[in-house]
Every structure is written in C-alpha cells, then in structure tokens.
DODOMI-271552 format. One record per residue (C-alpha): x, y, z; residue in three letters. Coordinates in steps of 0.001 Angstrom, whole numbers, plus 500000, padded with zeros to 6 digits. Each point is the difference from the previous one (the first is absolute). Last residue first. Layout:
REM DODOMI-271552
XYZala;...
***
This chain:
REM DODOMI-271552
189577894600653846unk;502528502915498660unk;501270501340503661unk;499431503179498678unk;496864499034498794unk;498524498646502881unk;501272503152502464unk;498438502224497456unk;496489498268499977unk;500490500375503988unk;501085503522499900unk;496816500744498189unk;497845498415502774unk;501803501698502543unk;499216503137498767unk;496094498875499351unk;500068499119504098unk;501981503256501000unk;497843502490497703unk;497063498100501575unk;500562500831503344unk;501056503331499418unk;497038500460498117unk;497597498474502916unk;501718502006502422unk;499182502823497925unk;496220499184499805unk;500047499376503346unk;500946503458501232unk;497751501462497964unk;496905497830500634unk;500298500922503593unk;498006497280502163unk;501824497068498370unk;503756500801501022unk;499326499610503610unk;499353496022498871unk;497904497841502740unk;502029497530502081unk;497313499023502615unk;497125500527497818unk;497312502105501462unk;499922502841497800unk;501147503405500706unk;503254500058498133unk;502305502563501637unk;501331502980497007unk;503054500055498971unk;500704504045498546unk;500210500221496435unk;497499502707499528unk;501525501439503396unk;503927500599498604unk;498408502470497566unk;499387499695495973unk;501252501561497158unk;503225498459499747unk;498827496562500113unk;498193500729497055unk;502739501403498103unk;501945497298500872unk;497770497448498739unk;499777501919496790unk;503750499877499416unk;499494496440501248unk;497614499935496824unk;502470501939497582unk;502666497185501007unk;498244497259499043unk;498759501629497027unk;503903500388498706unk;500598496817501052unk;497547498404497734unk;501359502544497367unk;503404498746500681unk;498923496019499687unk;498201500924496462unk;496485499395499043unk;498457498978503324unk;496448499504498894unk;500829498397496581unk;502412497843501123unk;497550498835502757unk;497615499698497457unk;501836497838497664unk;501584497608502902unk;496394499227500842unk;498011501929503221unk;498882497657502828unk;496770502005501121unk;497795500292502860unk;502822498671502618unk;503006502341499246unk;497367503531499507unk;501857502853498637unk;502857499096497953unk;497472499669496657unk;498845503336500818unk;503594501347498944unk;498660500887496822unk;497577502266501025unk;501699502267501947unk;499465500659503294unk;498444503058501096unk;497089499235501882unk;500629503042502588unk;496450501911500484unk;501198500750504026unk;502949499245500620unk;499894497147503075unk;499518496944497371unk;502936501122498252unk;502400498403502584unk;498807496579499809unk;498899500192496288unk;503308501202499168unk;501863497443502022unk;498312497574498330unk;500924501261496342unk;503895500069501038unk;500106496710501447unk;497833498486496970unk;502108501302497728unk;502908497956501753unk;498282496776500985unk;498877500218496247unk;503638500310498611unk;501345497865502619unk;497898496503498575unk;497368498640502206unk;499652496775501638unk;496690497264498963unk;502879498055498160unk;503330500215501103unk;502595502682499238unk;498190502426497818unk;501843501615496906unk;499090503241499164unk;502713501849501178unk;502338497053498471unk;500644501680496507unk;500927503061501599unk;502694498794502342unk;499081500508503680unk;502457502170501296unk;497937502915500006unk;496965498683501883unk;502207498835502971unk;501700503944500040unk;496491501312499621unk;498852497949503366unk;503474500754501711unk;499452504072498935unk;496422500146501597unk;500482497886502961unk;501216503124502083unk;497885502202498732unk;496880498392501270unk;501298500158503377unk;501852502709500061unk;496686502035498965unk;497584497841502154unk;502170500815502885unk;500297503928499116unk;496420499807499734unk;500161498735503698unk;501901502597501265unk;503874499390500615unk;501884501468502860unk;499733496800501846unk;501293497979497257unk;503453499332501642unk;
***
C-alpha cells in the first residue's frame, strides 16, 4: 500500500495524521479545565499542548540554518522537566486556545516546508556502526531521528491530552 510513498511522504502522513485528533482532544476540553492537572506531579493540556507545538519547532528548526524563532512567550512550554510553569503563566503563554492552534499550525506549516525542501537521501536510515546488538538506524542521521523523535512525541503528548479528556468526560 505505501510502496509508492517516499519517506517524507511518511513523515508527512504521519505527523498529519495525529494532527486533527490531538486539536480535536484540546478543543473539547472546557476552558476553565485547560489548566487543570489531573494528579499531582502531571501536567495540565494547555502546557502539553504549547509545549507540542514549541518542541516540534526546535526539532525541525534545528536544520534551518539561523532559525530561533519562537516566541517569547511560549518559552514557558519549552522545557517539561526544568520548569513547572503556574496556572498564571501558562495562561499568559497560551493566551487564547485558537491562537495556540493557530501557532500549532504555522509550525507544521514550517515542518512542511522543510520537508519539502529536502531529498529522499537526507532522511535515508542509516546502519548504526556501534557494537550493540540492537543499535538504533535512526541515530546516525540526525534528520531522520529528529522526526521520529517528533512523531514520537506528538503521539505521547496526544495521548496525554486525550487522557485529561477521557477523565473529565467521565466526570471523576
């Protein structure tokens, strides 16, 4: 079925493909719960969110050259073990749901872009040539891991939103 598809076409359905579930989770959260954290040491959906969208920036922007172009406001989303941001700041940093969205979308609009402008080779796997037994293919070609890494990510941070929705919806 996929043979016809090159790898940045994988990356592409692949990231695109969570995309509207993970917005569609963050949208049914009621506003006054989008800060609200379901157990102690856990993070509320408005922060998992941001911090999707500023992650995936770094990720991808590290391959443009001179890109640091992340606004300042959303730096509280970047780092999840360096900082546990109040309710205030992450209110502050994600302003409204739609404009979160909004930046969401201009950074996979970025992504895109990126993957784009490359070839099929940047992102081709690449043997490991270390001695471990089970080494990762992904780690000798910084591009290609870097977007497994997203897409890896994108799916663990989606799920965690769909979890905080799950609880609510089920009102425990």
């Amino acid at each position: 079925m996929y043979t016809d598809m090159c790898e940045r076409d994988v990356y592409r359905w692949q990231l695109d493909y969570t995309m509207p579930v993970i917005i569609r989770d963050f949208s049914a959260i009621p506003q006054d719960r989008l800060t609200w954290r379901p157990a102690a040491m856990t993070r509320c959906a408005a922060h998992i969110f941001g911090h999707m969208a500023v992650k995936e920036r770094v990720h991808i922007g590290g391959f443009l050259a001179g890109v640091r172009d992340i606004p300042d406001k959303y730096s509280v989303f970047h780092s999840l073990t360096h900082c546990d941001p109040t309710e205030k700041q992450v209110l502050d940093a994600m302003g409204s749901r739609k404009e979160l969205i909004a930046y969401w979308n201009q950074v996979r609009a970025q992504t895109h872009a990126y993957l784009d402008s490359i070839t099929d080779a940047i992102l081709k796997e690449v043997p490991q040539k270390t001695i471990l037994p089970r080494g990762d293919p992904n780690r000798e070609n910084p591009a290609r891991e870097w977007f497994v890494m997203t897409i890896k990510h994108q799916n663990m941070a989606g799920g965690e939103i769909h979890m905080i929705r799950r609880i609510l919806e089920s009102g425990r």
